[in-house]
HTML snippet that shows the backbone in 3Dmol.js (N, CA, C, O; Angstrom):
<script src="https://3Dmol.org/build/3Dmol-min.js"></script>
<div id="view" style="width:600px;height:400px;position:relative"></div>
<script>
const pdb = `
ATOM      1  N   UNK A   1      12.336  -9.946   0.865  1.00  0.00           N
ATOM      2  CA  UNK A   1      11.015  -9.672   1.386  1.00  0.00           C
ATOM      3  C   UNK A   1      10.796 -10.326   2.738  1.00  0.00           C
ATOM      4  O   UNK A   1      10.236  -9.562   3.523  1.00  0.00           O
ATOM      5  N   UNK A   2      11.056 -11.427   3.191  1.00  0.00           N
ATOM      6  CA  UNK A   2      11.531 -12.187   4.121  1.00  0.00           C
ATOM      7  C   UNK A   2      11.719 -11.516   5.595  1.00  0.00           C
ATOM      8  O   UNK A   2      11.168 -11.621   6.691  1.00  0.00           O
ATOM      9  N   UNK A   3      12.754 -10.796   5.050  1.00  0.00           N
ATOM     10  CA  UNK A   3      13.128  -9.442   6.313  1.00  0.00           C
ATOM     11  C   UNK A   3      12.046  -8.484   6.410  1.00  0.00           C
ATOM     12  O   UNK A   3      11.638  -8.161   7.526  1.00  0.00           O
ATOM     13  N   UNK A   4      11.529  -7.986   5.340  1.00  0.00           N
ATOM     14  CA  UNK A   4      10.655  -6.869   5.172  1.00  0.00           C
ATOM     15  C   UNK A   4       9.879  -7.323   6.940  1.00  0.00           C
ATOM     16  O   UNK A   4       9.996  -6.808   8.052  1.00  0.00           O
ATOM     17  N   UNK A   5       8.909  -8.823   6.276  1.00  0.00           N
ATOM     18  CA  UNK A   5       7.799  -9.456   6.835  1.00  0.00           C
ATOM     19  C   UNK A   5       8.490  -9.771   8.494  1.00  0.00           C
ATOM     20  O   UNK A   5       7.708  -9.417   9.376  1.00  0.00           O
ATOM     21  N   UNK A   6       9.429 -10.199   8.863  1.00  0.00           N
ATOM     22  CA  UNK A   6      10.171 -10.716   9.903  1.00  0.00           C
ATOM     23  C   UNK A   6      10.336  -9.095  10.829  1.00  0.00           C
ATOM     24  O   UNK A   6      10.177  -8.919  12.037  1.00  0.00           O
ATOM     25  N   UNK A   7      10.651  -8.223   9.917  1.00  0.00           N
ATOM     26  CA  UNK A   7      10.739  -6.625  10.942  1.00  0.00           C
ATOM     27  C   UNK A   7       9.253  -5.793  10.746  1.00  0.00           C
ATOM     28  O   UNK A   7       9.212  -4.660  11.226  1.00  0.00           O
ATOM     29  N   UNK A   8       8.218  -6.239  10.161  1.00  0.00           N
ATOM     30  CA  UNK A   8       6.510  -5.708  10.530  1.00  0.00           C
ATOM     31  C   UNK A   8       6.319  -6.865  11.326  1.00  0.00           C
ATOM     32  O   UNK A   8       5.487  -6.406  12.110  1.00  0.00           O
ATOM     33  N   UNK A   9       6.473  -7.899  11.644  1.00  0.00           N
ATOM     34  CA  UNK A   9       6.286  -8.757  13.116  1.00  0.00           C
ATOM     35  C   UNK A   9       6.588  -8.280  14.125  1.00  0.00           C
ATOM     36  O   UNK A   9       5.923  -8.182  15.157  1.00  0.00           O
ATOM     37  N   UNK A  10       8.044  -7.807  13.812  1.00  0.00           N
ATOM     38  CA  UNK A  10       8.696  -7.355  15.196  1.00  0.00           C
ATOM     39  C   UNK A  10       7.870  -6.109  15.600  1.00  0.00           C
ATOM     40  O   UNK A  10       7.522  -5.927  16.767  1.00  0.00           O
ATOM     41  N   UNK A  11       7.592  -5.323  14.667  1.00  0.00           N
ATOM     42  CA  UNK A  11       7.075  -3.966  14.775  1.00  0.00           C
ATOM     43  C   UNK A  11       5.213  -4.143  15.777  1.00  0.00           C
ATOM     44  O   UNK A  11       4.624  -3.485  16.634  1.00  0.00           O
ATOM     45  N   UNK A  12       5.020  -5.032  15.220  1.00  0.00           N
ATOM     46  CA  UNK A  12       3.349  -5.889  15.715  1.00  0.00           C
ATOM     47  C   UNK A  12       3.584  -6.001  17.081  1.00  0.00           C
ATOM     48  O   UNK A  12       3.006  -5.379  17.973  1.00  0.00           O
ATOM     49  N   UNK A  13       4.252  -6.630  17.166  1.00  0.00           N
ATOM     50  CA  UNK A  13       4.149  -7.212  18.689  1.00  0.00           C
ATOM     51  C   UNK A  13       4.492  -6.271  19.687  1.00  0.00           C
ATOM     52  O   UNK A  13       4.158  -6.550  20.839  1.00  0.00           O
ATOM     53  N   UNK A  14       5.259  -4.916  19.415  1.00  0.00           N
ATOM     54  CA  UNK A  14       5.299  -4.032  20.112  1.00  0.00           C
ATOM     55  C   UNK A  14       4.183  -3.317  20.403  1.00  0.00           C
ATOM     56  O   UNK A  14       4.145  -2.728  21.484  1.00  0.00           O
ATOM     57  N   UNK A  15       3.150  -3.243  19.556  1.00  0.00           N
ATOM     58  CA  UNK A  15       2.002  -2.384  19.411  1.00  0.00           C
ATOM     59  C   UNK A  15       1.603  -2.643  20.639  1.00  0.00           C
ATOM     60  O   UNK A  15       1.767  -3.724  21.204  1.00  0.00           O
ATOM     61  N   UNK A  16       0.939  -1.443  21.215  1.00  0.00           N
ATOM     62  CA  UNK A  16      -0.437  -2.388  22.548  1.00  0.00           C
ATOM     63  C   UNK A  16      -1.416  -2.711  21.574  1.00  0.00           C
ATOM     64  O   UNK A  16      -1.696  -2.414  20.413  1.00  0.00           O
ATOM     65  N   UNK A  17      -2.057  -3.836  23.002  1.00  0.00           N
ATOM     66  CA  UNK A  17      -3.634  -4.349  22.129  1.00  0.00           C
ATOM     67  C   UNK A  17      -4.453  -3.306  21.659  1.00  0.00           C
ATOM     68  O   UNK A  17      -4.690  -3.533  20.472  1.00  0.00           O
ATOM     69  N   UNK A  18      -5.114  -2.045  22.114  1.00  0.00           N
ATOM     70  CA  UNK A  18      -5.399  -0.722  22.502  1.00  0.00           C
ATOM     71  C   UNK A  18      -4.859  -0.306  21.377  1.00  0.00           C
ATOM     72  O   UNK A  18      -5.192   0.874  21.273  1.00  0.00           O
ATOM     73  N   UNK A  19      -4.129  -0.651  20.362  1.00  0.00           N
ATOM     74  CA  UNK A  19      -3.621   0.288  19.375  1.00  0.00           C
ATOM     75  C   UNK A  19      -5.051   0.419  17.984  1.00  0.00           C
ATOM     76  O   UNK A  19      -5.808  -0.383  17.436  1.00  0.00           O
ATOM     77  N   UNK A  20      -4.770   2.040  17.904  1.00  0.00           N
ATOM     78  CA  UNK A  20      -6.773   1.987  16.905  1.00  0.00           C
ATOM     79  C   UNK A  20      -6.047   2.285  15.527  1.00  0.00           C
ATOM     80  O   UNK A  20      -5.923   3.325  14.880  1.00  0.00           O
ATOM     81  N   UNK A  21      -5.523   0.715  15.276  1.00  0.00           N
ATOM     82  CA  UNK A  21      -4.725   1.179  13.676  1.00  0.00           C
ATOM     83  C   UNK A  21      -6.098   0.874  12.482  1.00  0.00           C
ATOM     84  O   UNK A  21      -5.974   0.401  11.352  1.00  0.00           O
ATOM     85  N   UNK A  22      -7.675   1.420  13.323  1.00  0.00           N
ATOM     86  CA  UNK A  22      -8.278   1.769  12.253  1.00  0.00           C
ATOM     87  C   UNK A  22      -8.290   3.025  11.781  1.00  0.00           C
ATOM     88  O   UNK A  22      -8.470   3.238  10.582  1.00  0.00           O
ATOM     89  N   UNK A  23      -8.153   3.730  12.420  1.00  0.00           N
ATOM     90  CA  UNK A  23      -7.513   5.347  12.100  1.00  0.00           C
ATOM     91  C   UNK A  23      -6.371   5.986  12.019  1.00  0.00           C
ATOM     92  O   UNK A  23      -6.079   7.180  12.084  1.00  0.00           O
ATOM     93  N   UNK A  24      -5.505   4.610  11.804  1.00  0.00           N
ATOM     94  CA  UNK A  24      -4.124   5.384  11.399  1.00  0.00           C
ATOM     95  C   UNK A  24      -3.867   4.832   9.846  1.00  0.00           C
ATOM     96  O   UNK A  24      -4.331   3.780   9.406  1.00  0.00           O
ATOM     97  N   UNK A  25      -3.023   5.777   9.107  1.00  0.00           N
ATOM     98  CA  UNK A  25      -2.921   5.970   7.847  1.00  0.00           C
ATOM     99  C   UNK A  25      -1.205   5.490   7.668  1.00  0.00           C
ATOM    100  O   UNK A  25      -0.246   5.584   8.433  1.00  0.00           O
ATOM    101  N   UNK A  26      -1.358   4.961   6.317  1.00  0.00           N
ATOM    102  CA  UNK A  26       0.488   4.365   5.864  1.00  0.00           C
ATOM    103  C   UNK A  26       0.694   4.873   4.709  1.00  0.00           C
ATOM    104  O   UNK A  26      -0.186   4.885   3.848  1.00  0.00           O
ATOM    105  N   UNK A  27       1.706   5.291   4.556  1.00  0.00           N
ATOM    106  CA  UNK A  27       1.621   6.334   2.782  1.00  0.00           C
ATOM    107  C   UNK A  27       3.091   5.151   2.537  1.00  0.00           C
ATOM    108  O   UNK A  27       4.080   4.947   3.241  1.00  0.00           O
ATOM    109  N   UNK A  28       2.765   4.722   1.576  1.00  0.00           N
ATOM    110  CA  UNK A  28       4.165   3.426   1.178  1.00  0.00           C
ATOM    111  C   UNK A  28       4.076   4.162  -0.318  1.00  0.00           C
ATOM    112  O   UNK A  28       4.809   3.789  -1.234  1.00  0.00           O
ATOM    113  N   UNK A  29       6.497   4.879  -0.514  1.00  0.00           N
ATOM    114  CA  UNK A  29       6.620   5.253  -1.666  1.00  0.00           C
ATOM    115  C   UNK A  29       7.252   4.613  -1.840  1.00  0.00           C
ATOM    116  O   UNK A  29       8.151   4.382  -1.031  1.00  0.00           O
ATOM    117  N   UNK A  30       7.119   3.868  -3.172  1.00  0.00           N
ATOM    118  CA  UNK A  30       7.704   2.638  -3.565  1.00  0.00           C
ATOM    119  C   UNK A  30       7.540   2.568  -5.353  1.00  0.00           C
ATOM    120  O   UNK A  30       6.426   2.607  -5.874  1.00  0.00           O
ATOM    121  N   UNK A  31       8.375   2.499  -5.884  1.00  0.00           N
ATOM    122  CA  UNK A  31       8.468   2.532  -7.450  1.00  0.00           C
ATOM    123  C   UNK A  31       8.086   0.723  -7.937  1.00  0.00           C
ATOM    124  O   UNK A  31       7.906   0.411  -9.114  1.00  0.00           O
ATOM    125  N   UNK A  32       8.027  -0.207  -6.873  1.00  0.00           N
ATOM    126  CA  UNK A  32       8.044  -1.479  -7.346  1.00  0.00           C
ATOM    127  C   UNK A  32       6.622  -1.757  -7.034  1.00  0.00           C
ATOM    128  O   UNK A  32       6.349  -2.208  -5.922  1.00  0.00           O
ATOM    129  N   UNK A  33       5.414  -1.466  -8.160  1.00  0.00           N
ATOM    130  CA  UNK A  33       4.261  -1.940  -7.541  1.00  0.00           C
ATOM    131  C   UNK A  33       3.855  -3.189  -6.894  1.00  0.00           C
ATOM    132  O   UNK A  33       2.927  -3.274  -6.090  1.00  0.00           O
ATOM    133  N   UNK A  34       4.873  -4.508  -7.431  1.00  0.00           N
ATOM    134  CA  UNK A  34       4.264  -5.702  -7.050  1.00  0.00           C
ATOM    135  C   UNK A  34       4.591  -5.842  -5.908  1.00  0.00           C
ATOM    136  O   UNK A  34       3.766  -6.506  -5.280  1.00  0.00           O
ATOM    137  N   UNK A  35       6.256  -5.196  -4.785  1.00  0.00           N
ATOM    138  CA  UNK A  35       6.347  -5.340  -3.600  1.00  0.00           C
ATOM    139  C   UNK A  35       5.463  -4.139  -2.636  1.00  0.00           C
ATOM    140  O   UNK A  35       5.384  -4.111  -1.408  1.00  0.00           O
ATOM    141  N   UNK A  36       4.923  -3.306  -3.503  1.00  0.00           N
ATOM    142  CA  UNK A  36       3.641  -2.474  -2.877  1.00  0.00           C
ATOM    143  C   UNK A  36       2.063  -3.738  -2.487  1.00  0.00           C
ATOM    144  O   UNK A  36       1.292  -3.755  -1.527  1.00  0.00           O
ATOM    145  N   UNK A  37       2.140  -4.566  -3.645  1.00  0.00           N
ATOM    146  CA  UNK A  37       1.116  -5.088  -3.128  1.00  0.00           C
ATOM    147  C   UNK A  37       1.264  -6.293  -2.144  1.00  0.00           C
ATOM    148  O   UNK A  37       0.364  -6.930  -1.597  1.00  0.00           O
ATOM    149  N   UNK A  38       2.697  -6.461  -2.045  1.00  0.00           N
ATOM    150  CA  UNK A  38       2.718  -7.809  -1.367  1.00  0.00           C
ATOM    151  C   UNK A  38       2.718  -7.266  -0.153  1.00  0.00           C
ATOM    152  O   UNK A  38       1.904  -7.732   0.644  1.00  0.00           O
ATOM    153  N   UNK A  39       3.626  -6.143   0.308  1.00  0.00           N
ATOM    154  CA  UNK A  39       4.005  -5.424   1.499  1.00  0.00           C
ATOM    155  C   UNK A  39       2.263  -4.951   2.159  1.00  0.00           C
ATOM    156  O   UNK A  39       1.881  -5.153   3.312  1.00  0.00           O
ATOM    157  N   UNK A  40       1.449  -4.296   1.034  1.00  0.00           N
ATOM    158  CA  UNK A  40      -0.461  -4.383   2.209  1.00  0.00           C
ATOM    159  C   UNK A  40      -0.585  -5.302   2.028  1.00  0.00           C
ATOM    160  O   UNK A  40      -1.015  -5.574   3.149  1.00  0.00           O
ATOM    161  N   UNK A  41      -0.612  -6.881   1.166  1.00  0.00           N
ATOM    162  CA  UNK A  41      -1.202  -7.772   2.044  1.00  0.00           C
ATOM    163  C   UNK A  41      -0.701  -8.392   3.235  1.00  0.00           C
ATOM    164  O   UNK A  41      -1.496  -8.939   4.000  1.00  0.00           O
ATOM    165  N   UNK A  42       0.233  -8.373   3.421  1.00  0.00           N
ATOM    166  CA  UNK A  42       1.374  -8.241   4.439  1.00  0.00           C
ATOM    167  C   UNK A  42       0.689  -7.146   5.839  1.00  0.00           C
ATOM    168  O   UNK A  42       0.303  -7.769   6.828  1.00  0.00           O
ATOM    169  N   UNK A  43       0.586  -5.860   5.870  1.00  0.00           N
ATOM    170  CA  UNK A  43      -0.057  -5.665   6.150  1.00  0.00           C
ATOM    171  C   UNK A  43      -1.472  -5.810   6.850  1.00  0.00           C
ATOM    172  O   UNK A  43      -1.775  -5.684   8.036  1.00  0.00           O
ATOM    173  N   UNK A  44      -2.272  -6.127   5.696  1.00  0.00           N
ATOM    174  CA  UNK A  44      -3.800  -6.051   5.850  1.00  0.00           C
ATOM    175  C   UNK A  44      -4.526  -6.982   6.681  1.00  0.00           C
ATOM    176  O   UNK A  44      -5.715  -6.891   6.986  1.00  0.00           O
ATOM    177  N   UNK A  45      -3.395  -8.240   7.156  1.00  0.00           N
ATOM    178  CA  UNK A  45      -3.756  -9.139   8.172  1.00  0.00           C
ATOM    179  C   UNK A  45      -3.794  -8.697   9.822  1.00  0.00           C
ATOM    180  O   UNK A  45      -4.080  -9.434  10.765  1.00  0.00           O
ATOM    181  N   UNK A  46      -3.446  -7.385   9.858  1.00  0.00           N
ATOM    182  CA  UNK A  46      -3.619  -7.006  11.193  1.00  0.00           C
ATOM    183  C   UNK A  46      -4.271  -5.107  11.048  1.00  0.00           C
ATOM    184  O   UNK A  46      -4.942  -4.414  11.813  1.00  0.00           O
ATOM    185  N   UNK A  47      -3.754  -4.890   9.911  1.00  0.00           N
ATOM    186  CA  UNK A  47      -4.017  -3.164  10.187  1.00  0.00           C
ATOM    187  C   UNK A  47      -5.270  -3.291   9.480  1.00  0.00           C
ATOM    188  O   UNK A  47      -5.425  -4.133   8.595  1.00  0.00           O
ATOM    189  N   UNK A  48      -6.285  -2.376   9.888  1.00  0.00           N
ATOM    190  CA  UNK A  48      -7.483  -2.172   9.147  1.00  0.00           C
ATOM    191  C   UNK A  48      -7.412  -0.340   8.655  1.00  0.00           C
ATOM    192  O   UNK A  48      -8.175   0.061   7.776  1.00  0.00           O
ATOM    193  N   UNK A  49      -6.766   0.285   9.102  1.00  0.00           N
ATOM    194  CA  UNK A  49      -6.590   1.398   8.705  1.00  0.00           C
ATOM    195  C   UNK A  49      -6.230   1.858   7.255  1.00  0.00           C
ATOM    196  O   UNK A  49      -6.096   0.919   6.470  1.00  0.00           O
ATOM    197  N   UNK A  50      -6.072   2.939   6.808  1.00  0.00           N
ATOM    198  CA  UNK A  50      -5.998   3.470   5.480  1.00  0.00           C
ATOM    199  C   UNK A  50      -4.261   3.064   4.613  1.00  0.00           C
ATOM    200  O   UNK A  50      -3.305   3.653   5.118  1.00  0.00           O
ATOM    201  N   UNK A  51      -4.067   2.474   3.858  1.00  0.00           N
ATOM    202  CA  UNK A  51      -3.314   2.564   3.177  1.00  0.00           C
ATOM    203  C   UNK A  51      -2.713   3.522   1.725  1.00  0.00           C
ATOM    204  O   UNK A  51      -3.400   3.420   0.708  1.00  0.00           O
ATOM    205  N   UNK A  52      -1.784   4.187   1.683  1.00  0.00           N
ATOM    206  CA  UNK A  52      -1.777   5.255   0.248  1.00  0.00           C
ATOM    207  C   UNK A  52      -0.771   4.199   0.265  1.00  0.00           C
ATOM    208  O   UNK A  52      -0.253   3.436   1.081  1.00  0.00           O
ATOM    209  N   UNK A  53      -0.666   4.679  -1.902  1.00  0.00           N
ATOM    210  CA  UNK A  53       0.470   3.868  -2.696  1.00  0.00           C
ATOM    211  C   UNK A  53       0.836   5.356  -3.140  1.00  0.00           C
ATOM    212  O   UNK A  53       0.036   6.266  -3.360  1.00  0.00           O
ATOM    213  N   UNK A  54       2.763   5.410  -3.254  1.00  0.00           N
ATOM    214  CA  UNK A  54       2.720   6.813  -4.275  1.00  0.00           C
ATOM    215  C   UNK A  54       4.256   6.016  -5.044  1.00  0.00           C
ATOM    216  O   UNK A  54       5.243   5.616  -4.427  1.00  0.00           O
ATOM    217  N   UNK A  55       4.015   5.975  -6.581  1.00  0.00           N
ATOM    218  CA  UNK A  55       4.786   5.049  -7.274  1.00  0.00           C
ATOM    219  C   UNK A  55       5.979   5.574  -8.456  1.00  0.00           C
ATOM    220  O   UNK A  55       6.560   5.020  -9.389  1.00  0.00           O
ATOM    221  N   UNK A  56       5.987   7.382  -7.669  1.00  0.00           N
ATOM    222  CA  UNK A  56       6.446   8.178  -7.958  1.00  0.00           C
ATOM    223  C   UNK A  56       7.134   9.292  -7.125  1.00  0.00           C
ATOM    224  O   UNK A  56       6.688  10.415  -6.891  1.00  0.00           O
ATOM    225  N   UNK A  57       8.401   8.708  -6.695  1.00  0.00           N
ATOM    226  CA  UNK A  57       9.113   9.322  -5.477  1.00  0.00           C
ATOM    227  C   UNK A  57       8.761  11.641  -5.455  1.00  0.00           C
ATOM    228  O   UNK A  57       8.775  12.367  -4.461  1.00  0.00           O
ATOM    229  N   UNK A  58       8.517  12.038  -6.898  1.00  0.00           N
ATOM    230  CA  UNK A  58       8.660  13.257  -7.090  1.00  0.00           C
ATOM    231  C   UNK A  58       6.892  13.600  -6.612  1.00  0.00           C
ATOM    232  O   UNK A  58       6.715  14.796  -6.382  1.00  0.00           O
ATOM    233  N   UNK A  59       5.671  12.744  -6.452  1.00  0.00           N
ATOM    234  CA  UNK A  59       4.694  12.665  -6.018  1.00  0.00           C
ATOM    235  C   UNK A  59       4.613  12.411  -4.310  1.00  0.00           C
ATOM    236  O   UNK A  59       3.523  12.491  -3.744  1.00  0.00           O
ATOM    237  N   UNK A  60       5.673  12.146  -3.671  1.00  0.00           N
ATOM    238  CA  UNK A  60       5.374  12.059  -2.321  1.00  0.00           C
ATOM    239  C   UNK A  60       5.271  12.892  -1.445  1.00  0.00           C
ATOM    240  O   UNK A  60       4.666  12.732  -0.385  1.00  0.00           O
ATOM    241  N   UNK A  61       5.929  14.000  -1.845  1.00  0.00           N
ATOM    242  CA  UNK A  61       5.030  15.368  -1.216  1.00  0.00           C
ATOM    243  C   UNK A  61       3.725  15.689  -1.154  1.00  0.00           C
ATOM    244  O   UNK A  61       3.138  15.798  -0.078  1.00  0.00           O
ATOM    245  N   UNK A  62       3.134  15.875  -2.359  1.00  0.00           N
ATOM    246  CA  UNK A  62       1.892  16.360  -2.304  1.00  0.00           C
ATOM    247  C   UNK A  62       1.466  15.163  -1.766  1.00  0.00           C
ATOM    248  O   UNK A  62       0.665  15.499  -0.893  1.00  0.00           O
ATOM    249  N   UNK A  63       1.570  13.502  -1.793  1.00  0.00           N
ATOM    250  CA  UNK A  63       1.104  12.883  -0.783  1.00  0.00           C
ATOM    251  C   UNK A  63       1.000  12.873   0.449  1.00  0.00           C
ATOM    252  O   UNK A  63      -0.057  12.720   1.061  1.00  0.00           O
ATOM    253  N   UNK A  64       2.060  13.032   0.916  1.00  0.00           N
ATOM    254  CA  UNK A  64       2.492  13.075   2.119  1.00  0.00           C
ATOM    255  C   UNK A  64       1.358  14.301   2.732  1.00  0.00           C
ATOM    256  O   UNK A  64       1.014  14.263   3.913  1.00  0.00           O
ATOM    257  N   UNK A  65       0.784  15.483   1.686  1.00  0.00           N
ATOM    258  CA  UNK A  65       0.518  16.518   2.767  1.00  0.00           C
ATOM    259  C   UNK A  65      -0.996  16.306   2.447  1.00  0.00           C
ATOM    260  O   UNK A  65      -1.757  16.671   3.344  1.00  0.00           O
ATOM    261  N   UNK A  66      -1.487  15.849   1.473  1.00  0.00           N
ATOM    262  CA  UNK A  66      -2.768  15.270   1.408  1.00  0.00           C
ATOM    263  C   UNK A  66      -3.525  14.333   2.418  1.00  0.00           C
ATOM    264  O   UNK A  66      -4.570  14.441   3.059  1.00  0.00           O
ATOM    265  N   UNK A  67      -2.337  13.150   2.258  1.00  0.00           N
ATOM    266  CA  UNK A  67      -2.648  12.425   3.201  1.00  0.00           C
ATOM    267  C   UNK A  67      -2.420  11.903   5.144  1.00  0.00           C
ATOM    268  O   UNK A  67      -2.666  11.167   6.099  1.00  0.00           O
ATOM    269  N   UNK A  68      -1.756  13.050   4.545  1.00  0.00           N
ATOM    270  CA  UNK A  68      -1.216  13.181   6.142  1.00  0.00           C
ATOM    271  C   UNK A  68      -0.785  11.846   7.590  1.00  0.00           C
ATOM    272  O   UNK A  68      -1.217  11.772   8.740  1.00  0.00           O
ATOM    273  N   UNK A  69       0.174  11.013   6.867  1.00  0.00           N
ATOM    274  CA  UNK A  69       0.579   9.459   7.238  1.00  0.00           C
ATOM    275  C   UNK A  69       0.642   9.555   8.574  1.00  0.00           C
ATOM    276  O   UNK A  69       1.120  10.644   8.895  1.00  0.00           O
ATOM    277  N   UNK A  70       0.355   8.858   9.512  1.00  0.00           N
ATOM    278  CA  UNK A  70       1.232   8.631  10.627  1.00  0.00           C
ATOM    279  C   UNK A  70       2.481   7.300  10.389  1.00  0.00           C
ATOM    280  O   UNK A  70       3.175   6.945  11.341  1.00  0.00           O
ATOM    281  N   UNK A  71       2.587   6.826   9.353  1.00  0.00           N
ATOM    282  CA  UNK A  71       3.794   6.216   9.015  1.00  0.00           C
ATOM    283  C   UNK A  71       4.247   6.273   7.459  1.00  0.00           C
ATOM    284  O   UNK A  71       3.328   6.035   6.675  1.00  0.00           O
ATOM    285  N   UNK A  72       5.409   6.526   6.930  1.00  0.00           N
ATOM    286  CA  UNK A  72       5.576   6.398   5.906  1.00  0.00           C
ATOM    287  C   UNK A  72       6.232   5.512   5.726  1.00  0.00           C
ATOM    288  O   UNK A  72       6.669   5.001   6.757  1.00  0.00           O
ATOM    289  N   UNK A  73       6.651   4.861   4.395  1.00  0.00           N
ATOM    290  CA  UNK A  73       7.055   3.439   3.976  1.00  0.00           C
ATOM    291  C   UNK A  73       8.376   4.302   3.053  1.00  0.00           C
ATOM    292  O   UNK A  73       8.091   5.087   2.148  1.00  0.00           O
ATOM    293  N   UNK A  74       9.213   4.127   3.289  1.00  0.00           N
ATOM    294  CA  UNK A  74      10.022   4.452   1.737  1.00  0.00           C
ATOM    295  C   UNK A  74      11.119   3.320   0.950  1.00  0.00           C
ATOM    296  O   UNK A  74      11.762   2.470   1.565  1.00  0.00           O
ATOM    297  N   UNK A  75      11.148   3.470  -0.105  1.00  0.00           N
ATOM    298  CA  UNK A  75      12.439   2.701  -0.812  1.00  0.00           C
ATOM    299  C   UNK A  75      13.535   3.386  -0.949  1.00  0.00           C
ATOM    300  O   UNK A  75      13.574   4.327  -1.743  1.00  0.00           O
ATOM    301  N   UNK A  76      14.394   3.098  -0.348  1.00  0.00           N
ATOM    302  CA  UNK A  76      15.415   4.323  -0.767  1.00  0.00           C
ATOM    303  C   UNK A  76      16.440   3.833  -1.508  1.00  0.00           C
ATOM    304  O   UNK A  76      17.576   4.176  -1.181  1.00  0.00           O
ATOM    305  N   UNK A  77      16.298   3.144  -2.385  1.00  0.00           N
ATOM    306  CA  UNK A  77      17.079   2.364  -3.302  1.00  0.00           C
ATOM    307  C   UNK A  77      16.222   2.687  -4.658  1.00  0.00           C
ATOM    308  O   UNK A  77      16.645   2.083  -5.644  1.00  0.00           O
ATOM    309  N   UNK A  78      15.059   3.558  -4.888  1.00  0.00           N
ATOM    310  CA  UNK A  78      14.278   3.727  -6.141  1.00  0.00           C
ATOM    311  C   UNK A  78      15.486   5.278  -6.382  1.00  0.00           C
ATOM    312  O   UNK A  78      16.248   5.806  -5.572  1.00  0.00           O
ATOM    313  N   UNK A  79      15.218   5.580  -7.709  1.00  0.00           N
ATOM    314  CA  UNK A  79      15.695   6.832  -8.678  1.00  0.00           C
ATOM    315  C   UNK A  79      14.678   7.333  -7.986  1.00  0.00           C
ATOM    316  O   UNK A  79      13.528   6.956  -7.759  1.00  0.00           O
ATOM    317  N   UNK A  80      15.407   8.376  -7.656  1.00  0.00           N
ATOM    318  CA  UNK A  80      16.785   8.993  -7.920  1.00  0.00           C
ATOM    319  C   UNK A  80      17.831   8.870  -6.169  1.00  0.00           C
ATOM    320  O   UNK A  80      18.966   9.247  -5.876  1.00  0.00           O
ATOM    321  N   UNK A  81      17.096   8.397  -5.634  1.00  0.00           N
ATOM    322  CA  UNK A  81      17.910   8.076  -4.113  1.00  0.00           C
ATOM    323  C   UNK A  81      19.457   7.121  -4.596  1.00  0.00           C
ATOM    324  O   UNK A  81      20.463   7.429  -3.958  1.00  0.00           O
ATOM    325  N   UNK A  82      19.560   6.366  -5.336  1.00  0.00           N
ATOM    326  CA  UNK A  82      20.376   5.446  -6.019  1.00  0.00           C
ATOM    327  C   UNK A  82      22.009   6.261  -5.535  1.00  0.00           C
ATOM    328  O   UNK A  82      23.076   5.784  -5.922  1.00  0.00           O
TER     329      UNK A  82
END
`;
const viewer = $3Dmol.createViewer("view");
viewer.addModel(pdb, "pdb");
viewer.setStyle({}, {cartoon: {color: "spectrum"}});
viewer.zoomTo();
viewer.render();
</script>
């Protein structure tokens, strides 16, 4: 998790100040709810924008088109990616 947090730093500091991540959206598919919640609070210290959870890789479509991400999060180590 360590790395996770060490490469959304790196990712931060690139942002401009000017960045309106109150209107941008994160769709995180992830089968491990507890690193779903650690990864938005992780998060939630800088983005104020919308977060989706989808905890069911065969559900990330219809997420994905519902919610329409400008970033997605994936695990690609969850079933069936394995």
């Amino acid at each position: 998790m360590e790395h996770v947090l060490k490469g959304y730093a790196a990712v931060q500091s690139e942002l401009p100040a000017e960045s309106p991540s109150s209107s941008a959206t994160i769709l995180v598919i992830d089968d491990d709810r507890e690193r779903f919640c650690f990864l938005e609070r992780a998060l939630r210290k800088e983005f104020t924008g919308r977060i989706h959870y989808v905890g069911n890789p065969f559900e990330a479509e219809a997420a994905f088109v519902q919610h329409r991400p400008d970033v997605v999060v994936l695990d690609m180590h969850m079933p069936p990616f394995r």
